[in-house]
C-alpha positions as CSV (number, residue, x, y, z in Angstrom):
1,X,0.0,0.0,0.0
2,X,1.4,3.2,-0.8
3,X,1.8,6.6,1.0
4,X,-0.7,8.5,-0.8
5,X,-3.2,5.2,-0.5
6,X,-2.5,4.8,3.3
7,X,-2.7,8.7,3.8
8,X,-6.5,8.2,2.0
9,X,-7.5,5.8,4.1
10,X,-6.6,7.5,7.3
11,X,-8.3,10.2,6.6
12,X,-11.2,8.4,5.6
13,X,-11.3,6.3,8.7
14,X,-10.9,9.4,10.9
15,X,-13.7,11.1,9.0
16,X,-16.4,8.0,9.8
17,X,-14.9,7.6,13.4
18,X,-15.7,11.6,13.7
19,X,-19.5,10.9,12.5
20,X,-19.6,8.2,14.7
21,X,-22.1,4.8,14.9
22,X,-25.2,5.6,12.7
23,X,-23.7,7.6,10.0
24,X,-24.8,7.1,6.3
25,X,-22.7,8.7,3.6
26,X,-21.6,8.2,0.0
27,X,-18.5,7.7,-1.7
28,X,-18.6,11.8,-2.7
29,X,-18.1,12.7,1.4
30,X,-14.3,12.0,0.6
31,X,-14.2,13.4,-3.0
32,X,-11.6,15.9,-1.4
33,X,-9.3,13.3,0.2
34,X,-8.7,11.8,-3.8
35,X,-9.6,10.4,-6.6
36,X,-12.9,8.8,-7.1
37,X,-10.8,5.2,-7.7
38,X,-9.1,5.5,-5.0
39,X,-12.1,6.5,-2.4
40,X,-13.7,3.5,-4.2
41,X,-11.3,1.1,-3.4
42,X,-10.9,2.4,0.3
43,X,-14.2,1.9,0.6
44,X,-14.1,-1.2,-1.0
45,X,-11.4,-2.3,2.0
46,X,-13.5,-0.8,4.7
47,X,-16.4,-2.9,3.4
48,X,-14.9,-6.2,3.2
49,X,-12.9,-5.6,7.1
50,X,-16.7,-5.5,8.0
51,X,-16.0,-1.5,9.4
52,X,-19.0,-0.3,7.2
53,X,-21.7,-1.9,5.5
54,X,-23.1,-1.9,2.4
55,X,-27.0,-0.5,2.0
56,X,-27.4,0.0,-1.4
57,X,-25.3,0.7,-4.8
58,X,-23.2,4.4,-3.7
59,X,-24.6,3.8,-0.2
60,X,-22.9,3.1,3.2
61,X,-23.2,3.2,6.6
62,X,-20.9,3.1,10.1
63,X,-23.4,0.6,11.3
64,X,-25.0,1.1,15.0
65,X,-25.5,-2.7,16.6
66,X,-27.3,-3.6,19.5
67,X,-26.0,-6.4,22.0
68,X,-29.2,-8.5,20.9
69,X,-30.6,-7.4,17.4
70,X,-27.2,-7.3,15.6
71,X,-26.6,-4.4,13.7
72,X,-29.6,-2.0,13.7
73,X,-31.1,-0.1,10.0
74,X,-30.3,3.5,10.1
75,X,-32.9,6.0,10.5
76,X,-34.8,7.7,7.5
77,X,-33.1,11.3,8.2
78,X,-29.9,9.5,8.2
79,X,-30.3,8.0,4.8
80,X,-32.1,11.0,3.5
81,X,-29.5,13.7,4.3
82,X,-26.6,11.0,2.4
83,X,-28.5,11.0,-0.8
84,X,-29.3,14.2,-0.9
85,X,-25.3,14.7,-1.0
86,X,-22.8,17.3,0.6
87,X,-24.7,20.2,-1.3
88,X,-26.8,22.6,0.7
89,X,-30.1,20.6,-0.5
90,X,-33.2,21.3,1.9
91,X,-35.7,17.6,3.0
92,X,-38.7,18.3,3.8
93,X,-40.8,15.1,5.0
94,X,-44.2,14.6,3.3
95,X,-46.7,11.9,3.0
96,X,-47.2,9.4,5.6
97,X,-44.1,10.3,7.2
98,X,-44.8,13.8,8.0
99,X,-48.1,12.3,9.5
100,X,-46.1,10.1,10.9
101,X,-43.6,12.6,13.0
102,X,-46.4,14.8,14.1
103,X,-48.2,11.6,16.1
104,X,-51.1,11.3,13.5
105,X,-50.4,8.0,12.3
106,X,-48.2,5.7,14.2
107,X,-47.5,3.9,11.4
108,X,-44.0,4.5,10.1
109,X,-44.4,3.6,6.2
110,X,-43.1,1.8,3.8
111,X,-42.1,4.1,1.6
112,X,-40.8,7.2,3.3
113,X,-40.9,10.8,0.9
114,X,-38.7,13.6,1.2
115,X,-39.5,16.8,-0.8
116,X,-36.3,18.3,-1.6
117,X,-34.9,20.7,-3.7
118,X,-32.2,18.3,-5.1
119,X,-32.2,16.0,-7.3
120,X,-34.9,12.8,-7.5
121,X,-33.4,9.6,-6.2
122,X,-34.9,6.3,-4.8
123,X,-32.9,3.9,-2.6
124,X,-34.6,0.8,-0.9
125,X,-33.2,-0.7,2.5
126,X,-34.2,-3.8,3.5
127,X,-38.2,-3.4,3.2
128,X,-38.2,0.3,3.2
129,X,-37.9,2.5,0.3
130,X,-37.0,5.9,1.0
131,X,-37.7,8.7,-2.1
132,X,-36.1,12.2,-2.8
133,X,-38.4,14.0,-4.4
134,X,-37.9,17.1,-6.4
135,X,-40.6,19.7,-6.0
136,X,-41.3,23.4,-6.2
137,X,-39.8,26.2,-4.2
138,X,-43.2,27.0,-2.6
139,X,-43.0,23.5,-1.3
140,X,-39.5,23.9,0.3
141,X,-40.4,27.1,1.3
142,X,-41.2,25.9,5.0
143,X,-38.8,23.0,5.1
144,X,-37.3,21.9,8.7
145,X,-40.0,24.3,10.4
146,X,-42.6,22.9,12.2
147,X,-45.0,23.9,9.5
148,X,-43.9,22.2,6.8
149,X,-44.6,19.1,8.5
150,X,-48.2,20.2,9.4
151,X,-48.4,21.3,5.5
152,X,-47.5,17.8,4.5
153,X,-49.0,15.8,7.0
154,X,-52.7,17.6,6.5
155,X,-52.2,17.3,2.8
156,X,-51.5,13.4,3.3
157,X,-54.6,13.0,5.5
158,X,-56.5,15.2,3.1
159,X,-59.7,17.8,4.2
160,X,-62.2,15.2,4.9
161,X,-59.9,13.3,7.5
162,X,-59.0,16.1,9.4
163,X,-61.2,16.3,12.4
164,X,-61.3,17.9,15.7
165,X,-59.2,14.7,17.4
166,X,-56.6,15.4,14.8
167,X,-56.4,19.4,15.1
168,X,-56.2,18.3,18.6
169,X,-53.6,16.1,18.4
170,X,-51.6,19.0,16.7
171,X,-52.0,21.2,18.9
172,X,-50.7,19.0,22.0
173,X,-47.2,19.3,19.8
174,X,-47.6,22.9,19.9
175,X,-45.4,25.7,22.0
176,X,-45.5,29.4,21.9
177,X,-42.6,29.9,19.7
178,X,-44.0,27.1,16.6
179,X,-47.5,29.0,16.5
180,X,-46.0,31.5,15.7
181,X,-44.2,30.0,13.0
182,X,-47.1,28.2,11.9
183,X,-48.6,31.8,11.5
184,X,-45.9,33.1,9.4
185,X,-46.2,30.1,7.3
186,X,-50.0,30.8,6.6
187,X,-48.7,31.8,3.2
188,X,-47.2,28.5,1.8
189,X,-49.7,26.3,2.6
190,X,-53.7,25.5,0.3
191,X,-56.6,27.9,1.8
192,X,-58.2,24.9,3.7
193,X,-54.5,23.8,5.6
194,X,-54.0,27.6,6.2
195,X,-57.2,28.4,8.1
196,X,-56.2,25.1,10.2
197,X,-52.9,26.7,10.6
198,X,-54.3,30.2,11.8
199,X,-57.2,28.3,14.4
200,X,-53.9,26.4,15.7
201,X,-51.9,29.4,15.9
202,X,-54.9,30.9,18.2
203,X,-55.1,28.3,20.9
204,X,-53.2,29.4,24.3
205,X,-50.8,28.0,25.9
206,X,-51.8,25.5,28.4
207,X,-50.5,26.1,32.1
């Protein structure tokens, strides 16, 4: 093994000891420590000395294991942010997830959607398939805020679904500081969501 080799792979492994157990990434995290052959075939090493595993084709992770389950599946955030690369892309979850994350479904689906404002890309692990997809800057416009997952989530459950137990439900999750968010965010979101948004933004605080 050469310098320059060795020197790659040092840096490599101190990059995924330094993100720790749980971290997902792809082969462009070290695009700046060489050529994409040699990253490969670090990787490639890494892989076979059972370091880092294998999720999908251009997808890895520093596994997390538990004493009794073995090595554990990363989470969908954890996957989601690797795909959608070392750019400064934005997720927002949608669907059944979002309804998911705000306690309105405790079913965590099979097929998890991100709106982003990166490029498209699928990946399945194990049963899962999680989906970057690209949408509109009005979509994004409320991404990682609190409101964007109320957006999504009452979009996913649709106008007929959402009844008092639901707006309810919502606004246990609720603090000062995201109602007011949610009323800035009035804007981005269909006239039927937004008047949901504005009633939740209403509600006091509970002593």
């Amino acid at each position: 093994m050469g310098k320059h080799t060795q020197s790659i792979d040092n840096k490599a492994i101190s990059r995924i000891y330094g993100h720790g157990k749980g971290w997902v990434f792809t082969p462009a995290h070290f695009s700046d420590l060489g050529s994409r052959d040699a990253v490969a075939s670090a990787l490639r090493r890494y892989r076979q000395s059972g370091l880092i595993r294998q999720l999908a084709r251009g997808l890895y992770d520093y596994p997390r294991t538990d004493p009794k389950l073995g090595m554990l599946t990363p989470s969908p955030d954890a996957v989601s942010k690797a795909l959608a690369g070392r750019d400064a892309v934005r997720l927002q979850p949608s669907g059944a997830y979002a309804a998911n994350l705000l306690g309105l479904s405790t079913q965590i689906p099979m097929k998890i959607v991100y709106l982003t404002d990166g490029r498209s890309r699928t990946v399945r692990i194990g049963k899962k398939q999680i989906i970057l997809k690209r949408t509109t800057p009005r979509n994004m416009a409320t991404a990682g805020r609190i409101s964007g997952l109320v957006i999504q989530a009452l979009r996913h459950l649709g106008r007929q679904h959402v009844d008092d137990e639901v707006i309810a439900r919502l606004d246990r999750r609720l603090d000062a500081a995201t109602r007011k968010q949610l009323l800035k965010d009035v804007r981005f979101a269909p006239a039927w969501i937004a008047d949901i948004m504005r009633r939740l933004s209403k509600k006091k605080e509970k002593i």
